[in-house]
C-alpha positions in Angstrom: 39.8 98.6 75.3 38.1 95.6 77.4 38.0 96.5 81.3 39.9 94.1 83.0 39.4 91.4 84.5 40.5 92.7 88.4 38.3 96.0 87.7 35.3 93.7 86.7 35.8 91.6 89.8 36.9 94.3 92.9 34.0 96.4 91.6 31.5 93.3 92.2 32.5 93.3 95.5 32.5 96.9 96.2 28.7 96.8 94.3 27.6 94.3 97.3 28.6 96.2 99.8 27.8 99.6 99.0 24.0 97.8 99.0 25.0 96.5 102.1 24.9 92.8 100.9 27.3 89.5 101.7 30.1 88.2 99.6 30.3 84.4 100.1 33.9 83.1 99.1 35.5 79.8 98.5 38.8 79.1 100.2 41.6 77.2 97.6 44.5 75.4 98.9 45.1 73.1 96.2 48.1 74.0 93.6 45.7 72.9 90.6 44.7 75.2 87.7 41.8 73.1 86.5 40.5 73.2 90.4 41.2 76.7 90.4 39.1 77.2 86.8 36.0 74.9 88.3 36.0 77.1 91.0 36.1 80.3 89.1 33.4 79.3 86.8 31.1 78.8 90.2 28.7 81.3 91.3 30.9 82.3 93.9 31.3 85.7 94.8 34.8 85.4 95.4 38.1 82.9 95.6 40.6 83.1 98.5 44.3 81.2 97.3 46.2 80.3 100.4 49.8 81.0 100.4 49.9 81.1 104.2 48.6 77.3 105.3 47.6 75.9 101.7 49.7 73.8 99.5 49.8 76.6 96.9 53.0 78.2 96.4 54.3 82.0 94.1 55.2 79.2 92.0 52.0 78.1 91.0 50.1 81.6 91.6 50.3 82.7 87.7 48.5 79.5 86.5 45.9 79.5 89.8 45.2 83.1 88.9 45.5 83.0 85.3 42.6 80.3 85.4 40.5 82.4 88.1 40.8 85.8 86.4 38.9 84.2 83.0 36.2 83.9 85.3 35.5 87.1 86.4 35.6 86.7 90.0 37.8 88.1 92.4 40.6 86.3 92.9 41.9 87.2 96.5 45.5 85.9 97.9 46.4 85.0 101.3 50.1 86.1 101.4 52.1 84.0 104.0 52.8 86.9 106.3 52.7 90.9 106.5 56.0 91.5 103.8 56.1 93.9 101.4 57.7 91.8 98.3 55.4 89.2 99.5 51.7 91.5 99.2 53.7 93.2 95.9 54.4 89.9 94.6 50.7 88.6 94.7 49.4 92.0 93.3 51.5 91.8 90.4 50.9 88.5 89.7 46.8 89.2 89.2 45.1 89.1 92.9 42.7 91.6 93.2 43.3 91.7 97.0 46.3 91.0 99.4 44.8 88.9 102.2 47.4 90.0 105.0 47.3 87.9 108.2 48.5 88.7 112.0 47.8 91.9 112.0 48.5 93.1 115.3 48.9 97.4 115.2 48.1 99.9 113.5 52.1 100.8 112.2 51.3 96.7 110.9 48.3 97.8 109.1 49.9 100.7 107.4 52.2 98.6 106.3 50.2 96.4 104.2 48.0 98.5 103.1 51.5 101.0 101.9 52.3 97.5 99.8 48.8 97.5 98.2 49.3 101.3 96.4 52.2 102.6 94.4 53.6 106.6 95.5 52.2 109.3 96.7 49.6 106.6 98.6 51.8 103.8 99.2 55.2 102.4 98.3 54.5 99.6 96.2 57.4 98.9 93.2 56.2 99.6 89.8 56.8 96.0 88.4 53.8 95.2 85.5 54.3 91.3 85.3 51.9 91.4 82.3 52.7 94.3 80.6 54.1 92.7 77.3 51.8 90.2 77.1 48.5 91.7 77.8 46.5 93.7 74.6 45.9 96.7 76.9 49.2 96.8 78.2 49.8 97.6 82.2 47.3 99.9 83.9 48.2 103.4 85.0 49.1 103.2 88.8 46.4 105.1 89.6 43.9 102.7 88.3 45.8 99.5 89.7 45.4 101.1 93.0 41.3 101.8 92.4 41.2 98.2 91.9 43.4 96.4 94.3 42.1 96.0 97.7 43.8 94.9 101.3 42.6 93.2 103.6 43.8 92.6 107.3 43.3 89.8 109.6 42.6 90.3 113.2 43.3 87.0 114.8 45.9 87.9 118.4 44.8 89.6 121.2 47.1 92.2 120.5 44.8 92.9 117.4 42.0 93.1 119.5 43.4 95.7 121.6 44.7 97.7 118.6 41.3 97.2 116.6 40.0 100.8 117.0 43.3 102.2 115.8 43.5 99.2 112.6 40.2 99.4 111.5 40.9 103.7 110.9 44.4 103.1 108.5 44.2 104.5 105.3 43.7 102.0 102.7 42.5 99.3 104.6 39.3 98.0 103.0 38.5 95.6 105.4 39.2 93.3 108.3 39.2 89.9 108.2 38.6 87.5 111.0 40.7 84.0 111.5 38.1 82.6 114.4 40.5 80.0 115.2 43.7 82.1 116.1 41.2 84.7 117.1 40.2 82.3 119.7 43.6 80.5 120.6 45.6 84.1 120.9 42.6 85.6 123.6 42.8 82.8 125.6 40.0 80.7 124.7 41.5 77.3 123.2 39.5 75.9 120.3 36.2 77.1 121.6 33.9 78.7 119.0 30.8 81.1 118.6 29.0 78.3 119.2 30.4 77.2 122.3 31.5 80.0 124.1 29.8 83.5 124.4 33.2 85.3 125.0 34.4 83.9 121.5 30.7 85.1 119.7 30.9 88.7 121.7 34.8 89.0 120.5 33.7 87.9 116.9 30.8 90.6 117.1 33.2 93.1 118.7 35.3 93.1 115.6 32.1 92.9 113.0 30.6 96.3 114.7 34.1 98.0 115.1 34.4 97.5 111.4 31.2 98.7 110.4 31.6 102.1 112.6 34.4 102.9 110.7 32.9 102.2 107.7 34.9 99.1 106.6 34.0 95.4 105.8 34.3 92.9 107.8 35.0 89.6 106.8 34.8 86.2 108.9 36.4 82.4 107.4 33.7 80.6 108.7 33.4 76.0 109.2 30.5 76.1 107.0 27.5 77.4 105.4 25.6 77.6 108.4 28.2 79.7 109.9 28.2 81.7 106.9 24.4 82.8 106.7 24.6 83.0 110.7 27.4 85.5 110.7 26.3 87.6 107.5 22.8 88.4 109.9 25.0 90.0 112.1 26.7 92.2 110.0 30.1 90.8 108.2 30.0 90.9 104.8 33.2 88.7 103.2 32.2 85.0 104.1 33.9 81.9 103.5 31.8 79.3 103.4 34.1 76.4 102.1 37.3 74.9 101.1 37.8 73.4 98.0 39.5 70.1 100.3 36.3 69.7 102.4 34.1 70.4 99.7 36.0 67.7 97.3 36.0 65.3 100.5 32.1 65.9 101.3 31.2 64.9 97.7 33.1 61.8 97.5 31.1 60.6 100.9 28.1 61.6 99.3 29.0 59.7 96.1 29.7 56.7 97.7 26.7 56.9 100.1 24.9 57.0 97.3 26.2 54.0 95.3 27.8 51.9 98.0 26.8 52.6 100.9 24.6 49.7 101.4 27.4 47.1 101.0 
């Protein structure tokens, strides 16, 4: 039988890293299948749906996923909050990873990660959405489990302070950094790493913690600069765009192009 598709793509990412190389992601909050397939077929290293602050809903998560999953890539879910049947549901439904935000304590951490793995590891509900309709059938749990990863997002000050315990939960493959709420829930307004040397020493805080204990650490960055900036200092899951800006920035180039001398 064919490995599938969420194998194929976790395993990419693991590949990078254990080489010690960046992922660059694109972030998707459009409900669109076709948008979701264009960015699949890019030479992306990974797609992030967001269920949290994108217009995506569950409802449309089989099509987006369906679409992204024929591309080989690693289709990675931002589930609205920490909630069991809310990481369950985007696991079953194809994501290769559970994008878990406000993370704030270690018992939080467990928590999601507990929702990524079925018993003994974790209490996820055996549920295979595409068991009857899939030639190879549902995987065996422990194989599901080899393939899904979680991912937690460090973005309060309470997160901060409970980094050293978060970053050491079982199952946790990496942490993922929301500068923006990062920044707002320490104290520091809408400043950035650009602006603010307590907001680029936090950032770097939480890149090095990771990397001590031996997990990834992953930044949502405002653009490709930011990106390549941040992946020289050690985080190795970058965002470098969203499919709204990038869909936005080509229609100005466009018409700069064609009618901008009017």
């Amino acid at each position: 039988m064919n490995e599938p598709v969420v194998a194929r793509s976790t395993a990419h990412l693991r590949a990078l890293w254990a080489a010690d190389r960046p992922a660059y992601g694109v972030w998707s909050v459009l409900p669109d299948p076709t948008v979701a397939e264009l960015l699949g077929a890019s030479a992306m290293d990974y797609v992030c749906i967001d269920l949290q602050h994108g217009v995506a809903t569950y409802s449309e998560l089989p099509e987006l996923l369906r679409a992204m999953r024929g591309s080989g890539l690693a289709p990675i879910v931002r589930v609205p909050w920490n909630e069991p049947a809310a990481i369950m549901r985007a696991l079953d439904t194809g994501a290769a990873a559970a994008l878990v935000p406000m993370v704030n304590s270690a018992v939080e951490a467990a928590r999601a990660a507990s929702a990524c793995r079925f018993p003994p590891t974790g209490e996820r509900s055996w549920g295979p959405m595409w068991g009857d309709t899939r030639f190879d059938g549902a995987l065996p749990p422990a194989d599901q489990d080899a393939a899904a990863m979680c991912l937690v997002m460090v973005e309060t000050q309470a997160g901060v302070d409970a980094l050293d315990e978060i970053v050491r939960v079982p199952g946790v493959d990496g942490v993922y950094i929301g500068p923006n709420d990062l920044a707002l829930g320490c104290g520091y307004g809408r400043a950035t790493y650009r602006d603010s040397p307590e907001v680029d020493a936090l950032i770097q805080r939480i890149v090095d913690t990771c990397r001590d204990a031996g997990i990834v650490a992953g930044l949502h960055c405002s653009d490709p600069d930011m990106a390549l900036h941040w992946a020289g200092r050690g985080a190795r899951l970058l965002t470098a765009g969203q499919d709204t800006s990038l869909l936005r920035a080509a229609a100005a180039q466009l018409w700069d192009a064609v009618g901008g001398g009017r």
